[in-house]
Z-matrix of the N, CA and C atoms (Angstrom, degrees):
N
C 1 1.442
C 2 1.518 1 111.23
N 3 1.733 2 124.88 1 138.69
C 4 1.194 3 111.59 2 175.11
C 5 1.393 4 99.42 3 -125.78
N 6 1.506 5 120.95 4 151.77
C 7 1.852 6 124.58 5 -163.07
C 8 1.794 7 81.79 6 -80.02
N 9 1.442 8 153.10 7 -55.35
C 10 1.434 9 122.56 8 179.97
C 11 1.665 10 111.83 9 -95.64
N 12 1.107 11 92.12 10 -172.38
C 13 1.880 12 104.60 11 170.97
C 14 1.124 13 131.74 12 -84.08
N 15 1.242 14 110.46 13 -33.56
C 16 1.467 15 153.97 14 164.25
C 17 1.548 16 105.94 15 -35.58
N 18 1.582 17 107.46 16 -43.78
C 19 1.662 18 101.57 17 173.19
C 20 1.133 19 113.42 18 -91.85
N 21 1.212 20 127.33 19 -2.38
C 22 1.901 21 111.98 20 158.27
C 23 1.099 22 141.77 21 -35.08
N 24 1.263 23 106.38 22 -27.27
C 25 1.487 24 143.26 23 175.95
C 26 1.295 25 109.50 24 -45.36
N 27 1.810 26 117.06 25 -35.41
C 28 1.165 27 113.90 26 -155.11
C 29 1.937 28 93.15 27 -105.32
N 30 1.327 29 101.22 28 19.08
C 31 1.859 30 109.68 29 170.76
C 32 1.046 31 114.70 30 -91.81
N 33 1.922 32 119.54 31 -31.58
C 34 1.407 33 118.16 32 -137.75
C 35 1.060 34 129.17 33 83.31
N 36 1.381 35 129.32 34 17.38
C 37 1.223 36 146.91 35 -146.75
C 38 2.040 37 100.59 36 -131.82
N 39 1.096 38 101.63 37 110.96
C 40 1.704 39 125.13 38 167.07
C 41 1.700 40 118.80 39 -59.44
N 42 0.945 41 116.10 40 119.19
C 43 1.598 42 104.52 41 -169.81
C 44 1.473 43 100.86 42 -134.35
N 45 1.371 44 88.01 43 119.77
C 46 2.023 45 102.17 44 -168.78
C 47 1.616 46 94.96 45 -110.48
N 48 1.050 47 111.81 46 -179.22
C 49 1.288 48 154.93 47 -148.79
C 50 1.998 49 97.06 48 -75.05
N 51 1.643 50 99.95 49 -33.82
C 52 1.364 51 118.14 50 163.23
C 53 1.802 52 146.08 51 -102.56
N 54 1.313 53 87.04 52 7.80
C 55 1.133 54 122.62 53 176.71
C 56 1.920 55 125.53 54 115.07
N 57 1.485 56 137.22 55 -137.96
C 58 1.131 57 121.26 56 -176.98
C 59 1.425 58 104.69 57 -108.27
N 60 1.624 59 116.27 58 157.77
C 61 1.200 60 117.71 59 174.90
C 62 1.534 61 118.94 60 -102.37
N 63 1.263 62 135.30 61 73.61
C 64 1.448 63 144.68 62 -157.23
C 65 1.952 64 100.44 63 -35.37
N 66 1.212 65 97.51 64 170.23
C 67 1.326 66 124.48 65 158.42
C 68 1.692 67 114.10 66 -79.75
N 69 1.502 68 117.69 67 -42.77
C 70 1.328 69 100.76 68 -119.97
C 71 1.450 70 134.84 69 143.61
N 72 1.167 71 89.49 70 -109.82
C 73 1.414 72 113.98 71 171.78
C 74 1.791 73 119.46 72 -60.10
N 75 1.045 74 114.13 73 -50.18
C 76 1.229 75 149.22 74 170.23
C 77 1.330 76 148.73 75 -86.05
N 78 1.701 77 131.38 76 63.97
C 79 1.310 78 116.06 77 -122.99
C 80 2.264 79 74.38 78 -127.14
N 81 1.660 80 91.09 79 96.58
C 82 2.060 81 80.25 80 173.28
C 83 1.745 82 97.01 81 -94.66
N 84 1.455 83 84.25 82 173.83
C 85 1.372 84 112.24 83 175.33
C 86 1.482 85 132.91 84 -134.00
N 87 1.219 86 122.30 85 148.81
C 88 2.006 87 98.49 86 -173.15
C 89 1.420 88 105.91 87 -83.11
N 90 1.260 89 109.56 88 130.46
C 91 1.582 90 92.37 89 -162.25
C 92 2.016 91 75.11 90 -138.72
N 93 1.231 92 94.42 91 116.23
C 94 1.583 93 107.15 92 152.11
C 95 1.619 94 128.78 93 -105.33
N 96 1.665 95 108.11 94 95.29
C 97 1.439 96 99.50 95 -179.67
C 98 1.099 97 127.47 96 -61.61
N 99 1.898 98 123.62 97 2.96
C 100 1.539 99 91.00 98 -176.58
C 101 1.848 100 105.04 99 -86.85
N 102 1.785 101 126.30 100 -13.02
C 103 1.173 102 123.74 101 178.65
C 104 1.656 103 114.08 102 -85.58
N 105 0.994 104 103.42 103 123.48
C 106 1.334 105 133.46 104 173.67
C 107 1.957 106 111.46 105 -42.65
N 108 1.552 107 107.30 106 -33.91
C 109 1.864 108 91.78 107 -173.18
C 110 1.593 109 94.10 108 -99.17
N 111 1.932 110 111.06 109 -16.63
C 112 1.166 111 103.46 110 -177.96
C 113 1.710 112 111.49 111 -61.06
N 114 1.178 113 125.14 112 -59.47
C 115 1.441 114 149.85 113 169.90
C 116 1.939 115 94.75 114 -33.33
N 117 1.117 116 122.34 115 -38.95
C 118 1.098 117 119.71 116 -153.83
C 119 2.006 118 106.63 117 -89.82
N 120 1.442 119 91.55 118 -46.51
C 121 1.441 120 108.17 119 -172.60
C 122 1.869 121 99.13 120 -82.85
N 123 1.548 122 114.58 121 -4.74
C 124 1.695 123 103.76 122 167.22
C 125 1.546 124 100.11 123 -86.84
N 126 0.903 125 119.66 124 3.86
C 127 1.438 126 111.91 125 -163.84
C 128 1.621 127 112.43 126 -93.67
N 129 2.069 128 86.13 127 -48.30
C 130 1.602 129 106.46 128 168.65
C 131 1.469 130 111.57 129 -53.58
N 132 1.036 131 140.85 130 -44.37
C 133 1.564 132 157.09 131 -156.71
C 134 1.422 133 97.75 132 -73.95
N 135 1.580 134 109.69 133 -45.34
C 136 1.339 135 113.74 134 -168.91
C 137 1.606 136 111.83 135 -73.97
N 138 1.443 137 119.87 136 -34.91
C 139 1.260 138 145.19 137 141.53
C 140 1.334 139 105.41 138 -6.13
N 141 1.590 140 94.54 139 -95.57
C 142 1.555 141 104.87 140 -168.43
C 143 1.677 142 113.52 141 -55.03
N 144 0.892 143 128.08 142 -30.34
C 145 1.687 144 141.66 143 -163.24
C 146 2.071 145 89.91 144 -72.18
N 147 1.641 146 114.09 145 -56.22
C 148 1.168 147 105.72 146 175.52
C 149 1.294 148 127.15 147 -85.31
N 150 1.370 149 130.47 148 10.83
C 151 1.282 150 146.67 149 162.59
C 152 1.460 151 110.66 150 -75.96
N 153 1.681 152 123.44 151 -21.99
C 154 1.564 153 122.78 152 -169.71
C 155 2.090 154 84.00 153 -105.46
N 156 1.503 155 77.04 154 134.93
C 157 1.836 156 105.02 155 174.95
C 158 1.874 157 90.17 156 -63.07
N 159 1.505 158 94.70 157 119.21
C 160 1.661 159 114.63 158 176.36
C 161 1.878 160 103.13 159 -67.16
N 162 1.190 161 108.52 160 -49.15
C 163 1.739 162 124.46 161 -175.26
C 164 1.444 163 102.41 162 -144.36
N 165 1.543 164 99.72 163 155.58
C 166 1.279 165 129.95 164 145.79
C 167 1.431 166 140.60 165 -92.81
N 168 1.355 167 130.70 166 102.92
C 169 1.620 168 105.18 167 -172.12
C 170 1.199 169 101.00 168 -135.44
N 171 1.487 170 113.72 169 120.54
C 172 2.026 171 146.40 170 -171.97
C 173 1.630 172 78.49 171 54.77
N 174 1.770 173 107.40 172 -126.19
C 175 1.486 174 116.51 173 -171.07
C 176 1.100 175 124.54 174 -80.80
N 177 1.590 176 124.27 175 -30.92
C 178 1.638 177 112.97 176 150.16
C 179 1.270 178 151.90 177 -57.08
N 180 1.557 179 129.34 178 175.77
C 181 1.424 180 123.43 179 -152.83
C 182 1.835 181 85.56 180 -120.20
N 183 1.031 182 113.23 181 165.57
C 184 1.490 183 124.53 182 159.65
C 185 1.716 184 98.84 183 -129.42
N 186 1.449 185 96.95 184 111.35
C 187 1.688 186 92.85 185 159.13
C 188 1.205 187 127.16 186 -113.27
N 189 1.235 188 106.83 187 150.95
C 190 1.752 189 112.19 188 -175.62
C 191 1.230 190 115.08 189 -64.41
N 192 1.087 191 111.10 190 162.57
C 193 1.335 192 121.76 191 -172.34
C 194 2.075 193 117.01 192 -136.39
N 195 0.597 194 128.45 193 129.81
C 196 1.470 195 129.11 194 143.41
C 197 1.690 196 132.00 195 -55.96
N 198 1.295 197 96.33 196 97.00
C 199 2.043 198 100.21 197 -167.99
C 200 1.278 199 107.25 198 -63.44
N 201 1.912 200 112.77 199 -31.63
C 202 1.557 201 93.68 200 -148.37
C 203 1.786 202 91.40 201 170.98
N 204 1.244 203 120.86 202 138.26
C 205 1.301 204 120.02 203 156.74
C 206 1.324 205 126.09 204 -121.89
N 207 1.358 206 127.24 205 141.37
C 208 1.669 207 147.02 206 -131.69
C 209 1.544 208 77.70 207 -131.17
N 210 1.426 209 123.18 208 147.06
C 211 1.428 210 160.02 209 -163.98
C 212 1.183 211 96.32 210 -147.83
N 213 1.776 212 134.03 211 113.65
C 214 1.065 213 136.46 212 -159.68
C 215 1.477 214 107.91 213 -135.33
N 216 1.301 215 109.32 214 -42.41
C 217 1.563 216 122.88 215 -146.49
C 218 1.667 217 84.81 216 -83.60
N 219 1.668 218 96.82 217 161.05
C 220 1.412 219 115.46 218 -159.57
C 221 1.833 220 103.23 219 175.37
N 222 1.744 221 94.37 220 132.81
C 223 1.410 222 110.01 221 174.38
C 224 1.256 223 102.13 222 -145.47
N 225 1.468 224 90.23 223 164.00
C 226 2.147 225 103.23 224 -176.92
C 227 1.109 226 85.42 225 -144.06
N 228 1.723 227 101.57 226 145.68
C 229 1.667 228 120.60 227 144.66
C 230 1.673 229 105.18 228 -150.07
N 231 1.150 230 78.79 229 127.35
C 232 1.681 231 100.89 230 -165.70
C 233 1.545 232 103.82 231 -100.01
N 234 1.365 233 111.09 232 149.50
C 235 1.443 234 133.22 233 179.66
C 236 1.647 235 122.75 234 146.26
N 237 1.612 236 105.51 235 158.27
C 238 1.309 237 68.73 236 177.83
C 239 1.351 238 136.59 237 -129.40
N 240 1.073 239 126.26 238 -172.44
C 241 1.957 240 134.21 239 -132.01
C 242 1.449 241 84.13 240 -39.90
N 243 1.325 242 134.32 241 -29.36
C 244 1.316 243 129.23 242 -149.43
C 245 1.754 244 108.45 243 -79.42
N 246 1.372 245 87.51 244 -13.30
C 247 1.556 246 108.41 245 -162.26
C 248 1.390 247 115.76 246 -77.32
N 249 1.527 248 92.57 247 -47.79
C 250 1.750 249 115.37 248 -150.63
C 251 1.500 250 102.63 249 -80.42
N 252 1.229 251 117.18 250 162.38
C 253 1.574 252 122.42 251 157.21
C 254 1.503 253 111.80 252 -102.69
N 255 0.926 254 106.26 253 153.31
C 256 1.536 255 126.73 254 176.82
C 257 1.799 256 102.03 255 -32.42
N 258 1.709 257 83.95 256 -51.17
C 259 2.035 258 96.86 257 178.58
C 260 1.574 259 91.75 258 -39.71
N 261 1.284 260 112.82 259 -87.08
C 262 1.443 261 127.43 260 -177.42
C 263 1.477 262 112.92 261 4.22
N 264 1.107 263 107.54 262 -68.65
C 265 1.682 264 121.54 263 -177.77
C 266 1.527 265 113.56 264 -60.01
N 267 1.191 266 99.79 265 -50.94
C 268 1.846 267 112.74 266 -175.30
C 269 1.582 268 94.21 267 -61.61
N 270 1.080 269 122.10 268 -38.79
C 271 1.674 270 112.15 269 -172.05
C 272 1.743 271 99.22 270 -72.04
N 273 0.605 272 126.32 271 -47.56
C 274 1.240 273 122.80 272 -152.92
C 275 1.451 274 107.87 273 -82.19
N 276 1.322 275 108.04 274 -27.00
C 277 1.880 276 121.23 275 177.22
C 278 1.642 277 105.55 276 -70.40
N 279 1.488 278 100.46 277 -38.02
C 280 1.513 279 93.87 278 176.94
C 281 1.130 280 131.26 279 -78.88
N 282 1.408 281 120.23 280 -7.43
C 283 1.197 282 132.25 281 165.10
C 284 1.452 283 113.51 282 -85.78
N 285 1.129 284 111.08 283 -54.72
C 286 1.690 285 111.65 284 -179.55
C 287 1.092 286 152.53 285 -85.69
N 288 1.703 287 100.44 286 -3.68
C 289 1.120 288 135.11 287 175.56
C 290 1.528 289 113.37 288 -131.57
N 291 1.440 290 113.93 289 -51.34
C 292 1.984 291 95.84 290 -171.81
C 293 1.792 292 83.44 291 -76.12
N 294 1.335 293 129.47 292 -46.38
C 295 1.383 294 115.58 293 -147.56
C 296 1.877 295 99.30 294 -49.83
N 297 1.514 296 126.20 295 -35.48
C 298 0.934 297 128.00 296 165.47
C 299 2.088 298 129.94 297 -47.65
N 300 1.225 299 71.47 298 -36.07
C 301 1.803 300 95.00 299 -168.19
C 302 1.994 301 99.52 300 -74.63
N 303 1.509 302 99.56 301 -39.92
C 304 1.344 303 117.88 302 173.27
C 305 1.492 304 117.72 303 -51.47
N 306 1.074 305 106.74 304 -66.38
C 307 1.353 306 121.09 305 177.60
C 308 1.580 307 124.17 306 -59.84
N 309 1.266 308 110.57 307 -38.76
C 310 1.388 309 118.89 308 169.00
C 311 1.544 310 115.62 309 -55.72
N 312 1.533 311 111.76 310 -46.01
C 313 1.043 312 129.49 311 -173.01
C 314 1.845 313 100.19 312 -59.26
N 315 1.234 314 99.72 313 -72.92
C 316 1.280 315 104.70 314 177.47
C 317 1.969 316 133.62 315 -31.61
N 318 1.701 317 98.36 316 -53.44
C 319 1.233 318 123.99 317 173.29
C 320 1.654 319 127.14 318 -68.26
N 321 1.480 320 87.25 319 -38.87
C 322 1.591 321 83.57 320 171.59
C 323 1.346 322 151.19 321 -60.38
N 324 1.886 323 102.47 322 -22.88
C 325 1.367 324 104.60 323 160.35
C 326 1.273 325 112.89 324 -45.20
N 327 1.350 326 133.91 325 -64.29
C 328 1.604 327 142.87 326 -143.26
C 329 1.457 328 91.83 327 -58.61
N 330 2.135 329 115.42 328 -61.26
C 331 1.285 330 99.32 329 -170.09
C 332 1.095 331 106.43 330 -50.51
N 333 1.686 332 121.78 331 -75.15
C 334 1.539 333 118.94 332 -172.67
C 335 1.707 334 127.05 333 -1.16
N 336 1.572 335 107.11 334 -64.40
C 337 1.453 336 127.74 335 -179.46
C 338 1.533 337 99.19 336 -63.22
N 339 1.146 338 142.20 337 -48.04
C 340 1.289 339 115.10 338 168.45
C 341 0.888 340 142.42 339 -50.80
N 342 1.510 341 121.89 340 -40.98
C 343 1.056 342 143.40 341 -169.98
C 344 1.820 343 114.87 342 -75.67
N 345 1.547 344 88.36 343 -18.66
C 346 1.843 345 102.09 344 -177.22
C 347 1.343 346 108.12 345 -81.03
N 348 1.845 347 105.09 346 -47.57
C 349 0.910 348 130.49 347 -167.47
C 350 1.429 349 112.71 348 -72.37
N 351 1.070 350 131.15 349 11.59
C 352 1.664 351 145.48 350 -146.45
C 353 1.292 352 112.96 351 3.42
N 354 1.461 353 106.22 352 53.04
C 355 1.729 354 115.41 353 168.27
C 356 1.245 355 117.49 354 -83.47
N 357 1.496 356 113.51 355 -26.13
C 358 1.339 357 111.02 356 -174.02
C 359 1.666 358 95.48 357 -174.89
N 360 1.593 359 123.24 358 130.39
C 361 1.410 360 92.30 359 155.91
C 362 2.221 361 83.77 360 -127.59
N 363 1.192 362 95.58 361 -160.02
C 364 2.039 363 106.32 362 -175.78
C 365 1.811 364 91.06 363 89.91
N 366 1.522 365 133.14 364 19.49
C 367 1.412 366 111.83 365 164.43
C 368 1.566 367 97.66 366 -77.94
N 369 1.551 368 74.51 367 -168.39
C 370 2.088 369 80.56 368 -161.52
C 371 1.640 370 97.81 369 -167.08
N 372 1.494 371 91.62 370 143.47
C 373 1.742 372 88.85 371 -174.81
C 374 1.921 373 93.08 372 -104.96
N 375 1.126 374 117.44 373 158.67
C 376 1.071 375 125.18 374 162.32
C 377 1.357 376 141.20 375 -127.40
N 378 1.677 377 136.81 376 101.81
C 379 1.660 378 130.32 377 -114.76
C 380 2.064 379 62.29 378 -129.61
N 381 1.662 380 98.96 379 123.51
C 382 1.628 381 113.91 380 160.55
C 383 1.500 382 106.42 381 -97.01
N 384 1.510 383 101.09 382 96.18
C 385 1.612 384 116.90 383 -167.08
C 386 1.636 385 114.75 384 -81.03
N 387 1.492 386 103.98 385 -34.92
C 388 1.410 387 110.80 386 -171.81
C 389 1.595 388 98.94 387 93.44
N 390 1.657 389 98.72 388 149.97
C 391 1.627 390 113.02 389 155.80
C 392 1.457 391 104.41 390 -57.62
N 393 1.430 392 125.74 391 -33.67
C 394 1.610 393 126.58 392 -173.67
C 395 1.509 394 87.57 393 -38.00
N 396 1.585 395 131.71 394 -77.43
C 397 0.999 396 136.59 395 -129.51
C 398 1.835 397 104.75 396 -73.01
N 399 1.076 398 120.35 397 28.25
C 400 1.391 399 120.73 398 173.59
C 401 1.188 400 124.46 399 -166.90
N 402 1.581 401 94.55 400 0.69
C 403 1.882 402 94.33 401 155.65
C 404 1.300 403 108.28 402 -95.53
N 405 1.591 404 112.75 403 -178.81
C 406 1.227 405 113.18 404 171.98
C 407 1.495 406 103.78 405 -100.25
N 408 1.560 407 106.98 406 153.96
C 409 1.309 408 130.38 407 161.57
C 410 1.302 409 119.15 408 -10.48
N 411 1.338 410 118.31 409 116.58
C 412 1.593 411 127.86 410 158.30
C 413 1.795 412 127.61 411 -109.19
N 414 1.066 413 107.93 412 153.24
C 415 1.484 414 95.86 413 178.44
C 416 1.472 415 123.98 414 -55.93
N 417 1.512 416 119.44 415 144.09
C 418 1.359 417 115.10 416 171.92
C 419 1.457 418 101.88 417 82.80
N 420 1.605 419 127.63 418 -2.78
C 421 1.153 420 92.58 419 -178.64
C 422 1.465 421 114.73 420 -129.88
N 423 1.306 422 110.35 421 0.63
C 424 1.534 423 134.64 422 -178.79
C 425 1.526 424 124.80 423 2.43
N 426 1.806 425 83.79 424 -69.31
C 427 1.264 426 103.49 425 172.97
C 428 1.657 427 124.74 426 -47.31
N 429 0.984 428 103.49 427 -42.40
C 430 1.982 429 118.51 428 -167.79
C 431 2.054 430 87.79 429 -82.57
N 432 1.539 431 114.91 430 -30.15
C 433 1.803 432 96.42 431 -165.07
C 434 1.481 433 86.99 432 -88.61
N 435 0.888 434 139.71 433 -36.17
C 436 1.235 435 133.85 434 -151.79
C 437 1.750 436 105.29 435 -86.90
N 438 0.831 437 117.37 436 -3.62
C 439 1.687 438 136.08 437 177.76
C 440 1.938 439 112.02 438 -85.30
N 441 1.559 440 78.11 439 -55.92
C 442 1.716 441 98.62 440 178.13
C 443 1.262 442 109.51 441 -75.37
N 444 1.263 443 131.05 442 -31.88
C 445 1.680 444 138.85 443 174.17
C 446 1.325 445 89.98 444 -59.39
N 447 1.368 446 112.46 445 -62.86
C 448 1.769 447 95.11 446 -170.86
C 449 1.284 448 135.88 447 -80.72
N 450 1.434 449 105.12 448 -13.51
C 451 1.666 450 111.73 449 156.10
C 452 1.756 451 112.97 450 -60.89
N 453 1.651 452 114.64 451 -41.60
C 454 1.472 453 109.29 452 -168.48
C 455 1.634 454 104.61 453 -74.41
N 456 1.708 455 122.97 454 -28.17
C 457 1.646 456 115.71 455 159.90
C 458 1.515 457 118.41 456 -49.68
N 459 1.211 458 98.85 457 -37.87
C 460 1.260 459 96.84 458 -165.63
C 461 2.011 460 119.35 459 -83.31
N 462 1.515 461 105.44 460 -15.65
C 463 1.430 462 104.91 461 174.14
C 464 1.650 463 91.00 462 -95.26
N 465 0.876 464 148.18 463 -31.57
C 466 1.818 465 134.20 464 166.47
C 467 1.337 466 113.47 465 -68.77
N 468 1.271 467 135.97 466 -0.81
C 469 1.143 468 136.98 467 151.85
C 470 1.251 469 125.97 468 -92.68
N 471 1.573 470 119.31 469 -23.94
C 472 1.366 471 123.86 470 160.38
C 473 1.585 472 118.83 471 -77.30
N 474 1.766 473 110.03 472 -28.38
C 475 1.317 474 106.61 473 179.34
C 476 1.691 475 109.18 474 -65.85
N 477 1.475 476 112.04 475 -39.77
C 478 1.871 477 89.32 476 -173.45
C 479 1.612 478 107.97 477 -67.02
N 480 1.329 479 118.45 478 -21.14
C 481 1.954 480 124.37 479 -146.53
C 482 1.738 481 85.90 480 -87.58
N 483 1.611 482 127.94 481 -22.42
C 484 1.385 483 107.99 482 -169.62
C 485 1.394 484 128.78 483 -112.04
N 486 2.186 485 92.17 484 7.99
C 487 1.631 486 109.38 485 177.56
C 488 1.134 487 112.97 486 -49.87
N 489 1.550 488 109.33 487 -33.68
C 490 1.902 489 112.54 488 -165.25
C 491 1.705 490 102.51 489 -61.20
N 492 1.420 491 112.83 490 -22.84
C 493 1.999 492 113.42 491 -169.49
C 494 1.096 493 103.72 492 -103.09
N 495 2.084 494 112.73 493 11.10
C 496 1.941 495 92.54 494 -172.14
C 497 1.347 496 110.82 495 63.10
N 498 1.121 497 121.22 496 28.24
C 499 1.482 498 114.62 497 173.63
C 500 1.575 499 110.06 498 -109.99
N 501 1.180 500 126.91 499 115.46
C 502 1.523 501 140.41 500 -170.71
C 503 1.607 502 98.54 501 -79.02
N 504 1.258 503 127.49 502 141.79
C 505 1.409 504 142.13 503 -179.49
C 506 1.843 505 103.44 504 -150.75
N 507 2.022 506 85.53 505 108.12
C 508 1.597 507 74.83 506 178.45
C 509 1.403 508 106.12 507 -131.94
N 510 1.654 509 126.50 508 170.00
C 511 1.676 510 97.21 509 -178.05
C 512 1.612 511 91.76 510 -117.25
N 513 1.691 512 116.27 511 -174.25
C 514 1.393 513 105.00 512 -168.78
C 515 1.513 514 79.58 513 -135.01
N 516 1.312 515 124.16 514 143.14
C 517 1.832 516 117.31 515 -171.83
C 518 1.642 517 94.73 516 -139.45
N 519 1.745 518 123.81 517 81.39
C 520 1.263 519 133.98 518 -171.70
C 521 1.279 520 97.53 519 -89.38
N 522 1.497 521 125.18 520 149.83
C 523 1.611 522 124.19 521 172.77
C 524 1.431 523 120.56 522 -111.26
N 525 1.266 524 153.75 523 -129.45
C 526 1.225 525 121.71 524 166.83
C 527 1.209 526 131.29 525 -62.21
N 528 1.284 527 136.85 526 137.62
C 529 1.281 528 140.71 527 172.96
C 530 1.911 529 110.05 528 -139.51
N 531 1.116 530 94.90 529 141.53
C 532 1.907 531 99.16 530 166.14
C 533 1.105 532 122.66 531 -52.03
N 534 1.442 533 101.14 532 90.12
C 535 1.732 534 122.04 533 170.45
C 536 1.611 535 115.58 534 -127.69
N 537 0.933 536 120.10 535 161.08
C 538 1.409 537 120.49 536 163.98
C 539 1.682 538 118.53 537 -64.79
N 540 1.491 539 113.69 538 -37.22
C 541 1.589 540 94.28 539 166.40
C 542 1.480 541 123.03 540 -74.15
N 543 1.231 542 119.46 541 -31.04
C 544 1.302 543 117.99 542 145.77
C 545 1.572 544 139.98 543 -24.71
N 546 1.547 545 96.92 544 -56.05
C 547 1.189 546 112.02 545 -177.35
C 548 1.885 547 110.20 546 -60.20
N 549 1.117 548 103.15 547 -40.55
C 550 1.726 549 123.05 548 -172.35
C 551 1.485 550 91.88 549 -71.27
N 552 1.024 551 128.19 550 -36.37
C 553 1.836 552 127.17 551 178.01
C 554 1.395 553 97.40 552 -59.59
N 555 1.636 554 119.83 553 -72.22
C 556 1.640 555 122.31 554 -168.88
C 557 1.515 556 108.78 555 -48.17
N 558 1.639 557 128.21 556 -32.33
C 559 1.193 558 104.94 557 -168.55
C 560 1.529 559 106.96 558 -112.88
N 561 1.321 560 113.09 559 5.47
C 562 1.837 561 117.11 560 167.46
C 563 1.304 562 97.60 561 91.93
N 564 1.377 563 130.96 562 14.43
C 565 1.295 564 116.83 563 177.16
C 566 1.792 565 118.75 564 -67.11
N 567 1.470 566 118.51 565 -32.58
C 568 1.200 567 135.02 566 -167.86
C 569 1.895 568 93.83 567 -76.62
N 570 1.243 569 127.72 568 -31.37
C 571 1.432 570 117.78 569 -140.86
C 572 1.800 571 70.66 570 -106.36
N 573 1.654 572 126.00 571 -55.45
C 574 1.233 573 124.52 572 174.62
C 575 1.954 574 116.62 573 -29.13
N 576 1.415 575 108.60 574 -45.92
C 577 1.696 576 96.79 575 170.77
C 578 0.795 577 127.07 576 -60.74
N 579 1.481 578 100.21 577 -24.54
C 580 1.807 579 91.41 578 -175.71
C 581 1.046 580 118.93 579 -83.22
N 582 1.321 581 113.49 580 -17.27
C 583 1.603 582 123.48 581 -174.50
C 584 1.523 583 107.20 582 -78.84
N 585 1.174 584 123.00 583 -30.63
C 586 1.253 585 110.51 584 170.16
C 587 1.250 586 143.29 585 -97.76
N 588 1.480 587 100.48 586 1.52
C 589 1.777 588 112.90 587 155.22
C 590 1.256 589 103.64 588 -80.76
N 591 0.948 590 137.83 589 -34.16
C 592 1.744 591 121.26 590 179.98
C 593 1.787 592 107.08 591 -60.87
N 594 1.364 593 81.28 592 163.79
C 595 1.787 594 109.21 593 178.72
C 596 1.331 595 109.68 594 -51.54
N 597 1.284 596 102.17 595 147.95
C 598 1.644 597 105.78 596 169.27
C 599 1.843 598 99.06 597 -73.79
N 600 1.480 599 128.33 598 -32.67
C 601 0.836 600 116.14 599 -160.16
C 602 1.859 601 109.93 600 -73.72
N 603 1.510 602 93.71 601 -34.54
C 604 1.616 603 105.25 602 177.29
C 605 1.943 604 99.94 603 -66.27
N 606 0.787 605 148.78 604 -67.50
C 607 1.293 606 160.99 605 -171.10
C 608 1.377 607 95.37 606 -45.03
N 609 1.166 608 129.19 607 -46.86
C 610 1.467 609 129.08 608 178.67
C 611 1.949 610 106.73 609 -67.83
N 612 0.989 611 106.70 610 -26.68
C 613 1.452 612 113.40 611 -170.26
C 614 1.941 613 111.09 612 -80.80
N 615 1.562 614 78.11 613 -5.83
C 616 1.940 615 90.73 614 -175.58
C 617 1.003 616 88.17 615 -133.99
N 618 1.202 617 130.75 616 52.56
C 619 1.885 618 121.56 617 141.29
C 620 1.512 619 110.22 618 107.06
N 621 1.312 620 140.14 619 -5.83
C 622 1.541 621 130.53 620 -150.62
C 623 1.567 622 85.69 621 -137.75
């Protein structure tokens, strides 16, 4: 799933006026985890897509399956606690933590039903926690560890609860890498917004 359309682009994928024209291989969707029917209706889609027989071969069926779902999405705003608003935090939890919590919710029937259904079990969810989520706390960054702390409780709490369905739950905890939120870290652009919605009076109280 990508939150615009705009990144389809990076499928091979044509995007008209009615939406994208897949490959194939490659079938995205706009999927915004922080809304709730959006999260809900990728799920349905995903549904119906593995409900249609993939092949035929002589008298048997090949049905699709669901391998595994990937937890991707991720935001930072850095500053510190002194900085942020309450907003601050709530944005960033909903992205990095419920959008996770969302999706699980959503997805898990399908694994579940396979696994009952003895269509398939060895799927596996996969929660991109960050190194945040297992170091401790640094300045300025609260908001973003304390998001990832609770996304990484929350995939070790799903990994023992989904052994009973064969369902694998793993988290992935990468530390810097070449990204664009990254990039906004190296040059202070992310820590710079925040600094300039605050008060002149707070800003004065930290040096300026």
């Amino acid at each position: 799933g990508c939150l615009k359309k705009e990144s389809f682009a990076q499928f091979d994928v044509k995007v008209g006026s009615s939406g994208g024209e897949h490959s194939g291989k490659v079938i995205p969707l706009v999927l915004d985890v922080t809304d709730n029917k959006n999260v809900d209706d990728a799920a349905a889609a995903v549904s119906k897509w593995l409900a249609d027989t993939a092949e035929t071969e002589g008298d048997g069926k090949q049905h699709r399956i669901l391998h595994g779902l990937v937890n991707n999405a991720g935001i930072m705003i850095l500053g510190l606690f002194d900085w942020l608003d309450v907003s601050d935090y709530q944005k960033v939890m909903d992205v990095n933590f419920y959008g996770i919590l969302r999706c699980c919710k959503a997805f898990l029937p399908i694994l579940k039903h396979q696994s009952i259904e003895q269509q398939y079990k060895g799927s596996r969810i996969i929660n991109v926690t960050s190194i945040a989520g297992i170091m401790p706390g640094n300045p300025v960054g609260s908001a973003y560890a304390a998001s990832k702390h609770a996304a990484q409780v929350l995939t070790e709490a799903l990994r023992k609860e989904l052994m009973v369905f064969d369902i694998g739950v793993s988290s992935v905890n990468p530390s810097f890498h070449n990204t664009n939120m990254i990039a906004e870290v190296e040059t202070g652009q992310d820590t710079m917004r925040t600094w300039n919605k605050m008060s002149k009076e707070l800003q004065q109280e930290y040096g300026t």
